[in-house]
HTML snippet that shows the backbone in 3Dmol.js (N, CA, C, O; Angstrom):
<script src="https://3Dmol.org/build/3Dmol-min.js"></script>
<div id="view" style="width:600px;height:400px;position:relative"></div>
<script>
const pdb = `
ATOM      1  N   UNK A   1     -13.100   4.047 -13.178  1.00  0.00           N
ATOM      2  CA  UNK A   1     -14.462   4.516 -13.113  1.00  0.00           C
ATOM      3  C   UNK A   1     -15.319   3.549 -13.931  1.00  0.00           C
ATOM      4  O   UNK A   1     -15.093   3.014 -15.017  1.00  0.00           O
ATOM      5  N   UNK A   2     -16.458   3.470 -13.029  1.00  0.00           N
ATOM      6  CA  UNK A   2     -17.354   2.588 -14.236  1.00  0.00           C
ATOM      7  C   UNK A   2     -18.537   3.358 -14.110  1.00  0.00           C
ATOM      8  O   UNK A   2     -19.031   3.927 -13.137  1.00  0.00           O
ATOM      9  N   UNK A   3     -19.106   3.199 -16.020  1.00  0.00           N
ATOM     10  CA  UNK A   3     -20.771   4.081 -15.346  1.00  0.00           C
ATOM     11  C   UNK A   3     -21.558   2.995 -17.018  1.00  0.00           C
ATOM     12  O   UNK A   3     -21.142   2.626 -18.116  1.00  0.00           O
ATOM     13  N   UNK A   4     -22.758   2.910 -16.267  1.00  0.00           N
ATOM     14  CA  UNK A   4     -23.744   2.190 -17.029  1.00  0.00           C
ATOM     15  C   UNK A   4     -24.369   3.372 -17.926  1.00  0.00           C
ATOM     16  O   UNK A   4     -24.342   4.553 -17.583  1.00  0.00           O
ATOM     17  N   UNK A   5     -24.933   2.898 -19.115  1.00  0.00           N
ATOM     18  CA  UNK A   5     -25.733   3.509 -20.233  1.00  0.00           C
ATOM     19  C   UNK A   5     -27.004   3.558 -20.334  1.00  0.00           C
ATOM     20  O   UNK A   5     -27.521   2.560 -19.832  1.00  0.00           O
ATOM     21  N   UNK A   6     -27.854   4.405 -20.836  1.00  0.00           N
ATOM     22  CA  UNK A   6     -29.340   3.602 -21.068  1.00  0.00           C
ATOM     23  C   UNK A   6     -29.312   2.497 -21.774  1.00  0.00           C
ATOM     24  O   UNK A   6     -30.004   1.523 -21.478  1.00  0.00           O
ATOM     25  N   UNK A   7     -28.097   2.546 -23.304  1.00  0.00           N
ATOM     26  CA  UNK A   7     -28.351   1.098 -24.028  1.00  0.00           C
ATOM     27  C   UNK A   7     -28.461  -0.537 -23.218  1.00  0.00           C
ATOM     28  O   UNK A   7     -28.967  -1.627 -23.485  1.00  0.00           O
ATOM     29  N   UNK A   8     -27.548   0.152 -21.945  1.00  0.00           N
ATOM     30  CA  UNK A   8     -27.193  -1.257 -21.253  1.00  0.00           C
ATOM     31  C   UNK A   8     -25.840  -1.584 -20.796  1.00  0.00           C
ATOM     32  O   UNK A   8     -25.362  -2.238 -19.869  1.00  0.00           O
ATOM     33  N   UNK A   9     -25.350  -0.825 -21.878  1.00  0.00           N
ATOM     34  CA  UNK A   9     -23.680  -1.191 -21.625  1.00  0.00           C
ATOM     35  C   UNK A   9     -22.818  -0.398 -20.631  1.00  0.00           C
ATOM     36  O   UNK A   9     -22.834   0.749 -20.184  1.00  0.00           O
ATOM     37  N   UNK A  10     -21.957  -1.645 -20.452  1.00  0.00           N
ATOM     38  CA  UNK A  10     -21.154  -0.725 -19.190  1.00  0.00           C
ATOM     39  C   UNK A  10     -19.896  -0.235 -19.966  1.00  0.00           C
ATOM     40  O   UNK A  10     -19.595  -0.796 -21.019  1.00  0.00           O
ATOM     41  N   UNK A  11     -19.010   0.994 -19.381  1.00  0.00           N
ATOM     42  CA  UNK A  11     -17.551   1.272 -19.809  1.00  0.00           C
ATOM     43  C   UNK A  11     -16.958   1.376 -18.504  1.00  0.00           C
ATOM     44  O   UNK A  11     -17.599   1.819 -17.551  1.00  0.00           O
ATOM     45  N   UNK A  12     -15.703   0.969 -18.408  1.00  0.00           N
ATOM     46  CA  UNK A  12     -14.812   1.082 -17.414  1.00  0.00           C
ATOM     47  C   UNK A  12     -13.886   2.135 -17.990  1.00  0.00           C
ATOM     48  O   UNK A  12     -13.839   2.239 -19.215  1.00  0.00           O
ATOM     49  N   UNK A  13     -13.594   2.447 -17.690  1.00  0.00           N
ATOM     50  CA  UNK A  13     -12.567   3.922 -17.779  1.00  0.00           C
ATOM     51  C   UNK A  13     -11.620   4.560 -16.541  1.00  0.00           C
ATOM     52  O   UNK A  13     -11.848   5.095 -15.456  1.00  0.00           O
ATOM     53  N   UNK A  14     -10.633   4.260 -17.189  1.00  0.00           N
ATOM     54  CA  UNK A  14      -9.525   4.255 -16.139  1.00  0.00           C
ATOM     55  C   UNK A  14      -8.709   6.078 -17.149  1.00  0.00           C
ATOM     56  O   UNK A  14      -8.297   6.375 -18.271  1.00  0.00           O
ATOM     57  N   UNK A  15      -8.888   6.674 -15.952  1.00  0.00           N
ATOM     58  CA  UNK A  15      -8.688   8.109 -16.790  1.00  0.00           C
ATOM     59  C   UNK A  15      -7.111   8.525 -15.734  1.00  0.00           C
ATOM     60  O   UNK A  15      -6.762   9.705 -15.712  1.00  0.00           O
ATOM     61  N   UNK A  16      -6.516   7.767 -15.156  1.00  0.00           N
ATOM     62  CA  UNK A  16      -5.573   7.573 -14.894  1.00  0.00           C
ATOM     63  C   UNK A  16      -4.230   7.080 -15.943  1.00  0.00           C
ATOM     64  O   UNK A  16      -3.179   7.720 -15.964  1.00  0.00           O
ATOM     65  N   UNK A  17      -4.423   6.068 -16.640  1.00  0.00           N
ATOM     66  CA  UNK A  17      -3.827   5.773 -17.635  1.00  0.00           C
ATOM     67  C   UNK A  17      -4.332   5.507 -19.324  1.00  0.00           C
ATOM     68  O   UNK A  17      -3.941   4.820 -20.267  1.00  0.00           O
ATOM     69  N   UNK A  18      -5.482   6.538 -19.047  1.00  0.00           N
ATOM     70  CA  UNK A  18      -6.186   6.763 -20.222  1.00  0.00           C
ATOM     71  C   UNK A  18      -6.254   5.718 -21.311  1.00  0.00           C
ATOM     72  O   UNK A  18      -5.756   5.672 -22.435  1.00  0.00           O
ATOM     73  N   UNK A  19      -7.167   4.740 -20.503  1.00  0.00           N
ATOM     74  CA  UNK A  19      -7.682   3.448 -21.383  1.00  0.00           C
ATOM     75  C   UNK A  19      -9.238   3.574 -20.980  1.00  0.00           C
ATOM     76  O   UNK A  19      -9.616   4.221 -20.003  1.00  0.00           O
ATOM     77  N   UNK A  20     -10.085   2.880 -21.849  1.00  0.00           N
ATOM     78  CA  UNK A  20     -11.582   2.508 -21.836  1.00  0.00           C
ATOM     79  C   UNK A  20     -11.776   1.267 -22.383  1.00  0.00           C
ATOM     80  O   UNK A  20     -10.913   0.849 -23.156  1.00  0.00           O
ATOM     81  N   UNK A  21     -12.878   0.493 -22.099  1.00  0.00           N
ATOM     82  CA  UNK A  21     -13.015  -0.451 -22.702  1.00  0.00           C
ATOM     83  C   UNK A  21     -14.798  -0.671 -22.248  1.00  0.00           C
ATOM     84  O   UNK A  21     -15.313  -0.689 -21.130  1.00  0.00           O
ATOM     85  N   UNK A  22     -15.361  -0.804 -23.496  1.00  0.00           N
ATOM     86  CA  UNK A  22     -16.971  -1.253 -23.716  1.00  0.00           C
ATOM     87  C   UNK A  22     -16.932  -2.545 -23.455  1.00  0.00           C
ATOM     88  O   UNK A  22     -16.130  -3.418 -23.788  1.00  0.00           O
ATOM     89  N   UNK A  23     -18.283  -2.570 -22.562  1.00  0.00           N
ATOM     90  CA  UNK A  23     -19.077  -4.076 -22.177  1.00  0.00           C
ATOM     91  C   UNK A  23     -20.059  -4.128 -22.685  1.00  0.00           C
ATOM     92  O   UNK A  23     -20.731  -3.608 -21.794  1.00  0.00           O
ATOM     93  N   UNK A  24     -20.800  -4.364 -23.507  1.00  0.00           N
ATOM     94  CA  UNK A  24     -21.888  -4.063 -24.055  1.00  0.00           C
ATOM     95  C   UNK A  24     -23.100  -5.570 -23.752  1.00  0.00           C
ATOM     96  O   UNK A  24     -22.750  -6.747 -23.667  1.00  0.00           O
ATOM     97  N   UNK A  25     -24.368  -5.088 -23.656  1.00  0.00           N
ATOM     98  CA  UNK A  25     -25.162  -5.836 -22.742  1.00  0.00           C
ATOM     99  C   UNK A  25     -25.747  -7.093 -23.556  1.00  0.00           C
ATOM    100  O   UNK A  25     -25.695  -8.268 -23.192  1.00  0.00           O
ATOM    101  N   UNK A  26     -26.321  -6.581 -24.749  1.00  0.00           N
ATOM    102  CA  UNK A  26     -26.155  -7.534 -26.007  1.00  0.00           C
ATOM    103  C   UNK A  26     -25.468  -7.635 -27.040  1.00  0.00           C
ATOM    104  O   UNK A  26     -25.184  -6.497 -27.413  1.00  0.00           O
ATOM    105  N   UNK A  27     -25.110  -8.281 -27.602  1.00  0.00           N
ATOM    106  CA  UNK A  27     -24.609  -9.050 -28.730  1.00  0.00           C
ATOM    107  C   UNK A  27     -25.047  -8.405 -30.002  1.00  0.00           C
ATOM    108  O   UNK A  27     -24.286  -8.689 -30.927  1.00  0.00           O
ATOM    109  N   UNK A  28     -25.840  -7.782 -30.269  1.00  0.00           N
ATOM    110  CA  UNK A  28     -27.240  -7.138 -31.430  1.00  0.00           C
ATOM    111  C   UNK A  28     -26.615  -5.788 -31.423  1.00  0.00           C
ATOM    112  O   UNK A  28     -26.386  -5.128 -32.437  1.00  0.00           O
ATOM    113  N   UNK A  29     -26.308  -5.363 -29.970  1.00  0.00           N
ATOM    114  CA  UNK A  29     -25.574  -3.636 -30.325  1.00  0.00           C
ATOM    115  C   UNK A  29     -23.998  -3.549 -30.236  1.00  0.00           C
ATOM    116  O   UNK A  29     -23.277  -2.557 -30.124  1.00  0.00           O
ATOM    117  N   UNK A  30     -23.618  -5.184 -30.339  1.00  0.00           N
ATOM    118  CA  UNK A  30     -22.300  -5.226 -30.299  1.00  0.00           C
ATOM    119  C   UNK A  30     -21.203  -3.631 -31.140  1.00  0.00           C
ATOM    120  O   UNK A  30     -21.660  -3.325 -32.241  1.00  0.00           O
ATOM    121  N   UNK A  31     -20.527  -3.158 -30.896  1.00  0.00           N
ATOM    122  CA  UNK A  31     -19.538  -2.869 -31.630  1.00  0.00           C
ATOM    123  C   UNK A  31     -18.138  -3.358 -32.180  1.00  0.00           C
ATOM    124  O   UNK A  31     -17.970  -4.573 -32.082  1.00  0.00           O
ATOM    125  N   UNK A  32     -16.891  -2.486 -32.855  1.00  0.00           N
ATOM    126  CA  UNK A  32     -15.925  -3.282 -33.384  1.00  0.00           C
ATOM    127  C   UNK A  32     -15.044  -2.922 -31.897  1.00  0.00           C
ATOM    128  O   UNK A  32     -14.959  -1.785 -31.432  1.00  0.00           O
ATOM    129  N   UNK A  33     -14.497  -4.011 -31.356  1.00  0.00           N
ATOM    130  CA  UNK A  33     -13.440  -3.731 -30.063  1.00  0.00           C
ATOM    131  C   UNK A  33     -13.835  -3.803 -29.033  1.00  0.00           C
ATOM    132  O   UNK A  33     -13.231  -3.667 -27.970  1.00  0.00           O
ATOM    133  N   UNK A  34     -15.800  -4.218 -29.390  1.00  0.00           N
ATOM    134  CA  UNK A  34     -15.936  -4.054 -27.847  1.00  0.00           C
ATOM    135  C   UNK A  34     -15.114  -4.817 -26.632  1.00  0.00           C
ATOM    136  O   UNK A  34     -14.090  -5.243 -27.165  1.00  0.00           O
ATOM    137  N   UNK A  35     -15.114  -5.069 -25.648  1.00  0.00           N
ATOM    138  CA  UNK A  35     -14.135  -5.886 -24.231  1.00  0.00           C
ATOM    139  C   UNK A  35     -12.733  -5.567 -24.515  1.00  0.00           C
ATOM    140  O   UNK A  35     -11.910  -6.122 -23.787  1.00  0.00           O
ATOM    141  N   UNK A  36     -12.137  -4.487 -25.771  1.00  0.00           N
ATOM    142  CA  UNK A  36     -10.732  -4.197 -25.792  1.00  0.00           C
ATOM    143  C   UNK A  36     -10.313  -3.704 -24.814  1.00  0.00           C
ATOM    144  O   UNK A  36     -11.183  -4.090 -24.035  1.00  0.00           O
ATOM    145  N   UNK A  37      -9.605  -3.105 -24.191  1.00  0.00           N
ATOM    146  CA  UNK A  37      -9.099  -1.849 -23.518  1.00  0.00           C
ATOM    147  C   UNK A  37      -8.714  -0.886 -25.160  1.00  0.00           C
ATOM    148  O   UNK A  37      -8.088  -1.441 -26.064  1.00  0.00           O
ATOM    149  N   UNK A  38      -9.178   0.468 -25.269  1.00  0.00           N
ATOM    150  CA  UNK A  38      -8.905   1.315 -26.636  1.00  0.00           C
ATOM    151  C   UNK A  38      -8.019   2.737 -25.385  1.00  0.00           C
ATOM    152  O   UNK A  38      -8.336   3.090 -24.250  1.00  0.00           O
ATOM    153  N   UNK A  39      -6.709   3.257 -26.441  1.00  0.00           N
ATOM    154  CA  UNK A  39      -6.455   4.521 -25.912  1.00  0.00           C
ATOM    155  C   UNK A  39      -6.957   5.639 -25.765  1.00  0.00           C
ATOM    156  O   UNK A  39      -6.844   6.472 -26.664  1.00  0.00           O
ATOM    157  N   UNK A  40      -7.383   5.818 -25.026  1.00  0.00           N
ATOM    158  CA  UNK A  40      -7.793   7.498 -24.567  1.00  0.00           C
ATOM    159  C   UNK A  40      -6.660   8.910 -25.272  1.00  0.00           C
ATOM    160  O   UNK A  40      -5.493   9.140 -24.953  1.00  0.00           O
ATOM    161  N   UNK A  41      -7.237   9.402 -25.946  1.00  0.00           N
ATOM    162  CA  UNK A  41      -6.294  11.021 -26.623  1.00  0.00           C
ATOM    163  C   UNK A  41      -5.983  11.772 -25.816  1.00  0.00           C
ATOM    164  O   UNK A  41      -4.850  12.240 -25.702  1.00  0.00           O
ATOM    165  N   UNK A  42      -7.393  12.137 -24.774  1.00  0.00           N
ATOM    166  CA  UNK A  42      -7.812  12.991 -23.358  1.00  0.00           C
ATOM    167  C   UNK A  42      -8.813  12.364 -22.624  1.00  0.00           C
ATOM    168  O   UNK A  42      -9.411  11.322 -22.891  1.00  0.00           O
ATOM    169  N   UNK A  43      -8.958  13.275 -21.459  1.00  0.00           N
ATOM    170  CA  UNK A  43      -9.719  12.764 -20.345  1.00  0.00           C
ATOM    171  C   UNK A  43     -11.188  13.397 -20.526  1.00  0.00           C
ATOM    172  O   UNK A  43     -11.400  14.593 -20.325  1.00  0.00           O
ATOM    173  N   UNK A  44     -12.147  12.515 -20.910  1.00  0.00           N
ATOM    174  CA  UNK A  44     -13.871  13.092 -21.502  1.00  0.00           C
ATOM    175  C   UNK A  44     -14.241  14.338 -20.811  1.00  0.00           C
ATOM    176  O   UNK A  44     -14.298  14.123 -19.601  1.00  0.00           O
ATOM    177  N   UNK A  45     -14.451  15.279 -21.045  1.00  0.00           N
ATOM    178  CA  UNK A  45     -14.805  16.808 -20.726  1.00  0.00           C
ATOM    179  C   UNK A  45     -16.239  16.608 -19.770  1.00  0.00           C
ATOM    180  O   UNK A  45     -16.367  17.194 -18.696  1.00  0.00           O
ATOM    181  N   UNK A  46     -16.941  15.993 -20.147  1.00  0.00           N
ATOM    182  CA  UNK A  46     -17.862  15.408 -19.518  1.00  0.00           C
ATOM    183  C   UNK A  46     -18.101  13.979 -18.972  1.00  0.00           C
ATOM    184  O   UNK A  46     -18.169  13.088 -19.820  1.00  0.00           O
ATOM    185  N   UNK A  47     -18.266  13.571 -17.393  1.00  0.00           N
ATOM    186  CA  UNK A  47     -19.029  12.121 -17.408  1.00  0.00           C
ATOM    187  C   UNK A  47     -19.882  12.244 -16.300  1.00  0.00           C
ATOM    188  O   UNK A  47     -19.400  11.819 -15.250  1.00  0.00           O
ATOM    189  N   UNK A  48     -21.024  12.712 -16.241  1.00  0.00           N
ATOM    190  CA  UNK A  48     -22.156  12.736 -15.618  1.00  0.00           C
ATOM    191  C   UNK A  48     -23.269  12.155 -15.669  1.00  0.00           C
ATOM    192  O   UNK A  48     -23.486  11.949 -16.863  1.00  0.00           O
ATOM    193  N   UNK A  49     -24.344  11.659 -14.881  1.00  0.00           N
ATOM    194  CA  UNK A  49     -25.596  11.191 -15.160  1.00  0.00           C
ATOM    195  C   UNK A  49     -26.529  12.207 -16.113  1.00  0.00           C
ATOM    196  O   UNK A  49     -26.398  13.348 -15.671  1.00  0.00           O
ATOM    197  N   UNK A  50     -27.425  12.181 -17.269  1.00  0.00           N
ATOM    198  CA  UNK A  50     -28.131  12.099 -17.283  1.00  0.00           C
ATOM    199  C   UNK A  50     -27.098  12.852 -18.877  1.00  0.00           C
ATOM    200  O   UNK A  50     -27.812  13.422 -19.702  1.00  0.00           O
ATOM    201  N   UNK A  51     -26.083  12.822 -19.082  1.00  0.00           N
ATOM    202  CA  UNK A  51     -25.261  12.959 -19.792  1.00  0.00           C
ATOM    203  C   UNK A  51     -24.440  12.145 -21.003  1.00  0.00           C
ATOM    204  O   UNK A  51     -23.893  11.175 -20.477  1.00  0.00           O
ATOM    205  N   UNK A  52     -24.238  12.182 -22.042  1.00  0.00           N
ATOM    206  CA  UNK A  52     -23.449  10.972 -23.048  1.00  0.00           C
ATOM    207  C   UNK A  52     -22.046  11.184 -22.767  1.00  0.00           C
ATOM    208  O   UNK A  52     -21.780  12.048 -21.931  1.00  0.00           O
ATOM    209  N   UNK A  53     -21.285  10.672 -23.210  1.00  0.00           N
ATOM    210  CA  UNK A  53     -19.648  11.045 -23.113  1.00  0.00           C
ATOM    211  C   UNK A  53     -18.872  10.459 -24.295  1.00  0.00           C
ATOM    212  O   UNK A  53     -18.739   9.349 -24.810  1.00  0.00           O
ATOM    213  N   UNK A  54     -18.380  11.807 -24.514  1.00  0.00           N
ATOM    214  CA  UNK A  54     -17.535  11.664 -26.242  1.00  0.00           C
ATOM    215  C   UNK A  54     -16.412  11.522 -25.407  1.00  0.00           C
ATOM    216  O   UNK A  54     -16.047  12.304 -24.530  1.00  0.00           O
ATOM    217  N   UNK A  55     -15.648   9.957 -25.911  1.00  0.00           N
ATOM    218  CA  UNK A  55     -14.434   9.391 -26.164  1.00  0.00           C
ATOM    219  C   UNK A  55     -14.055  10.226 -27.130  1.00  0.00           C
ATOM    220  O   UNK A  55     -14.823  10.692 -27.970  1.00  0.00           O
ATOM    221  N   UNK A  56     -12.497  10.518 -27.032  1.00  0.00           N
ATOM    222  CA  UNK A  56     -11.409  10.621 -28.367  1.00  0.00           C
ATOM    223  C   UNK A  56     -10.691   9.826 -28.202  1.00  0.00           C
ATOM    224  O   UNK A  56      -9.932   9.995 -27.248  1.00  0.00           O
ATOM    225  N   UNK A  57     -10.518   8.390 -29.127  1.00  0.00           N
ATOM    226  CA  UNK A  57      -9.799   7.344 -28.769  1.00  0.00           C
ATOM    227  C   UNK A  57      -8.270   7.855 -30.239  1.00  0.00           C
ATOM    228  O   UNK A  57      -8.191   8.631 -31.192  1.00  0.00           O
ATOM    229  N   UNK A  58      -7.608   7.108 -29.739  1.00  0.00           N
ATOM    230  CA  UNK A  58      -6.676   6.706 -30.839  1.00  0.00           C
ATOM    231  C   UNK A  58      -7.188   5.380 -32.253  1.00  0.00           C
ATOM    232  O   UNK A  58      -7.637   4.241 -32.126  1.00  0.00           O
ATOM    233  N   UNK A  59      -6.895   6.111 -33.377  1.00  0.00           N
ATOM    234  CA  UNK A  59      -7.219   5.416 -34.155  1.00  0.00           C
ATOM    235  C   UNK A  59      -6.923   3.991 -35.004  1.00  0.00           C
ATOM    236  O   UNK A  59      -5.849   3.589 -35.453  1.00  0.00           O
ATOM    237  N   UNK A  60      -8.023   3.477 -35.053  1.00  0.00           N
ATOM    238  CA  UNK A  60      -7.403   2.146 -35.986  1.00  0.00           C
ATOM    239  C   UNK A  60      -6.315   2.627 -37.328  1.00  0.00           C
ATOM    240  O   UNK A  60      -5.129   2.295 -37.337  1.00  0.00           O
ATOM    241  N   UNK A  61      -6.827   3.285 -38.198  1.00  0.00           N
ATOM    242  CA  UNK A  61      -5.918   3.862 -39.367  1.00  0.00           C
ATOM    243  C   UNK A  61      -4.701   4.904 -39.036  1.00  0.00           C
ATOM    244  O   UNK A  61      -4.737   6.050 -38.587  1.00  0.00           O
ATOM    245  N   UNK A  62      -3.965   4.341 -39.301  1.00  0.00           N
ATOM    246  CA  UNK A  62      -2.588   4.715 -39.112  1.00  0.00           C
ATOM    247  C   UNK A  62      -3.041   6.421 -40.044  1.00  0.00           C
ATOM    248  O   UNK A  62      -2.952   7.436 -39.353  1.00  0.00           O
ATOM    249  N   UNK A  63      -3.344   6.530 -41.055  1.00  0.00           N
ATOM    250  CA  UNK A  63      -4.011   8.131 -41.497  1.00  0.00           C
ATOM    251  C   UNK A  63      -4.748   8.611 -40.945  1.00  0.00           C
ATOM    252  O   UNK A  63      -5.025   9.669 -41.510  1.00  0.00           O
ATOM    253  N   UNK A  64      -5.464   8.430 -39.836  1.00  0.00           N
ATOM    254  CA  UNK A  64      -6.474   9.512 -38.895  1.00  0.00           C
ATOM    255  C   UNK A  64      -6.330   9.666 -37.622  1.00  0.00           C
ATOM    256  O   UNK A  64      -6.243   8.764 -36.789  1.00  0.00           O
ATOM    257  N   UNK A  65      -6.297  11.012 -37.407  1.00  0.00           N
ATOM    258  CA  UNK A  65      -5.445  11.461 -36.453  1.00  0.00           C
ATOM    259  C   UNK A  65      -6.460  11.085 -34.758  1.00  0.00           C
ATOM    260  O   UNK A  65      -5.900  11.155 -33.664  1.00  0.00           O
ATOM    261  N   UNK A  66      -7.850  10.738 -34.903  1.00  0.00           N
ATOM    262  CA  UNK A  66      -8.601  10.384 -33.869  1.00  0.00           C
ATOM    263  C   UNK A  66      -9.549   9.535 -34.441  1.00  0.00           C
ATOM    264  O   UNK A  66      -9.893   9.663 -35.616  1.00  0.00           O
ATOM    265  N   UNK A  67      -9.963   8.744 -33.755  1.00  0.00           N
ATOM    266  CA  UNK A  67     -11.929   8.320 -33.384  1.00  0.00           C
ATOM    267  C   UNK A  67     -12.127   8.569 -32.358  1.00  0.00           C
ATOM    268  O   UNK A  67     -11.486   8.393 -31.322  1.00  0.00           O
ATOM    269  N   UNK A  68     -13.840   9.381 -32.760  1.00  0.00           N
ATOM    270  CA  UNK A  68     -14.772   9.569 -31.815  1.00  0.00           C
ATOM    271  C   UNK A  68     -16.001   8.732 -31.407  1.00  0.00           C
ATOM    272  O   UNK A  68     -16.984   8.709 -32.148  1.00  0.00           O
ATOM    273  N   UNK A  69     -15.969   7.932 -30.059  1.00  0.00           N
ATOM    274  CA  UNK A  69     -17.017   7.396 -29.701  1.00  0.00           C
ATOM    275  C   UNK A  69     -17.776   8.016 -28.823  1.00  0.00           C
ATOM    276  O   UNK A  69     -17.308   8.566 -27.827  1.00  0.00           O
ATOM    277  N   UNK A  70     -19.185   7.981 -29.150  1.00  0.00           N
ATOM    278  CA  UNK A  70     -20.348   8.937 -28.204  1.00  0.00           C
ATOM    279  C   UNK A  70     -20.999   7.866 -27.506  1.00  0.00           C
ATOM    280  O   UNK A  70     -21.274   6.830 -28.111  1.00  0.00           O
ATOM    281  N   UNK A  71     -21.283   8.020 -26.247  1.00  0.00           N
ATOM    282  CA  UNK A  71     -22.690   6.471 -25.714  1.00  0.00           C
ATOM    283  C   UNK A  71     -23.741   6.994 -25.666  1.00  0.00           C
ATOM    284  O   UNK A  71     -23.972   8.191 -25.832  1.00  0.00           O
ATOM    285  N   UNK A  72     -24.405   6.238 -25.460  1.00  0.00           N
ATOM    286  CA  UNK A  72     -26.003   6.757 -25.114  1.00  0.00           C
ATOM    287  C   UNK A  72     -25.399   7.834 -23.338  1.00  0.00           C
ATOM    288  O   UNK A  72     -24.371   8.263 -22.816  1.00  0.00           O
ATOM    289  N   UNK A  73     -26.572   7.787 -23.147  1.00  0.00           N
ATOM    290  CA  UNK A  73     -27.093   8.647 -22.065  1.00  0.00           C
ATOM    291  C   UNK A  73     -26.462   7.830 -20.569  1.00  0.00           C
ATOM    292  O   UNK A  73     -26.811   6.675 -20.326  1.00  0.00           O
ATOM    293  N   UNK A  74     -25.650   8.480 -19.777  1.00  0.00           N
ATOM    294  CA  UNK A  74     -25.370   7.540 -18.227  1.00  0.00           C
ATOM    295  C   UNK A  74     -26.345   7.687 -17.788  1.00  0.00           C
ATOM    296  O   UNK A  74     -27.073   8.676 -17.877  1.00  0.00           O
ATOM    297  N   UNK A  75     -26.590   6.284 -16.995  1.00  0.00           N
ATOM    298  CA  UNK A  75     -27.433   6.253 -16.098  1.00  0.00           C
ATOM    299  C   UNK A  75     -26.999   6.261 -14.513  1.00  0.00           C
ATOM    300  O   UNK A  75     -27.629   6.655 -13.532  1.00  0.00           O
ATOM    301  N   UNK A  76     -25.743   5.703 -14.620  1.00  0.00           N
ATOM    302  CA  UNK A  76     -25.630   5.421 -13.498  1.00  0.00           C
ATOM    303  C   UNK A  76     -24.000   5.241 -13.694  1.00  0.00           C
ATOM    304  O   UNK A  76     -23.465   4.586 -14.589  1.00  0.00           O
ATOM    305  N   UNK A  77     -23.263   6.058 -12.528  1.00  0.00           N
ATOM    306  CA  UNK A  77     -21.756   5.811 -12.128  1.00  0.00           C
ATOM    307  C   UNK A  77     -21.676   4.890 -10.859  1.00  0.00           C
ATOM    308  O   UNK A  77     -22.046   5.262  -9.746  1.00  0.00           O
ATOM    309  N   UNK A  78     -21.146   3.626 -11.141  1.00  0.00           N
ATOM    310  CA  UNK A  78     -21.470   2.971 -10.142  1.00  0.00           C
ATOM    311  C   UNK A  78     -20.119   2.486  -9.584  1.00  0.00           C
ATOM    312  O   UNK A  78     -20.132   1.569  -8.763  1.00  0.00           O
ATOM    313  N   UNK A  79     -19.030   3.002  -9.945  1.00  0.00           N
ATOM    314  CA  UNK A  79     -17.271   3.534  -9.520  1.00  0.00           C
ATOM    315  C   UNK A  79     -17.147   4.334  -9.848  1.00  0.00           C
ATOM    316  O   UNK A  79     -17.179   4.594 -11.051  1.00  0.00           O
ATOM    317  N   UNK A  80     -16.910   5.262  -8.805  1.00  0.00           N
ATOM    318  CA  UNK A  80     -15.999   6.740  -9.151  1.00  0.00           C
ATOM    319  C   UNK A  80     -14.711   7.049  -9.334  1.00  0.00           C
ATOM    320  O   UNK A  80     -14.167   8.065  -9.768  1.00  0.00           O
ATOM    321  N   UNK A  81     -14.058   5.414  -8.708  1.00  0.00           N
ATOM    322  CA  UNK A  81     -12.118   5.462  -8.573  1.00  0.00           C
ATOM    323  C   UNK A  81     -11.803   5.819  -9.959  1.00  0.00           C
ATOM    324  O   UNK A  81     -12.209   5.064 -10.842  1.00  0.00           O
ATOM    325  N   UNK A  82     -11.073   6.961 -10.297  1.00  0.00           N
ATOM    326  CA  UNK A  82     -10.406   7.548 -11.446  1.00  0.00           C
ATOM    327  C   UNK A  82      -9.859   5.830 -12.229  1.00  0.00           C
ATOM    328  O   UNK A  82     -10.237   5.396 -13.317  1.00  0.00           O
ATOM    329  N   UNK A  83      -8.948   5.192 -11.303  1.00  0.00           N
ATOM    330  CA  UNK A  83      -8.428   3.849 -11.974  1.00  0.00           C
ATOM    331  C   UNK A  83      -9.632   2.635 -11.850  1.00  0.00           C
ATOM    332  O   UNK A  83     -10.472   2.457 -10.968  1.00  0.00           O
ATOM    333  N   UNK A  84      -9.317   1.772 -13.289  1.00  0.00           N
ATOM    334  CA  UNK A  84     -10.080   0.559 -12.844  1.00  0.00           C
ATOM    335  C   UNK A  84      -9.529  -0.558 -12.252  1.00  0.00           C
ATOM    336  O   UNK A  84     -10.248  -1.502 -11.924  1.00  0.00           O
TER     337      UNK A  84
END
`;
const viewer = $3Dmol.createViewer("view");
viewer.addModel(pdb, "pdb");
viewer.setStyle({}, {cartoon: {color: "spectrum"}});
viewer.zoomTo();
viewer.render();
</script>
């Protein structure tokens, strides 16, 4: 699945083998990992237009049991295939 952000950025999300990975549009809102593929915990409860979507990824620190990433707002799902 891929769906665009208001920030700009795209995520691909393959909720098949529960990976994601951020594209982010500039450099300025870069994050840490962005173009990784990161593990998915579960499959986002929500991914709709006009909607954000909380990731529960697996964590960098071996002591915390999750990270949570939120995006801005979808704008647009522009793949629906569950795999990327």
């Amino acid at each position: 699945m891929i769906v665009n952000t208001k920030s700009g950025s795209t995520y691909e999300i393959n909720l098949v083998g529960l990976t994601v990975r951020r594209l982010p549009d500039k450099e300025e809102h870069s994050l840490r990992r962005d173009e990784e593929w990161l593990k998915l915990l579960c499959v986002p409860p929500i991914i709709k237009v006009g909607h954000s979507i909380v990731f529960t990824l697996e964590p960098l620190d071996p002591k915390a049991e999750f990270t949570t990433r939120v995006t801005s707002v979808v704008t647009e799902i522009v793949d629906d295939n569950p795999e990327v």
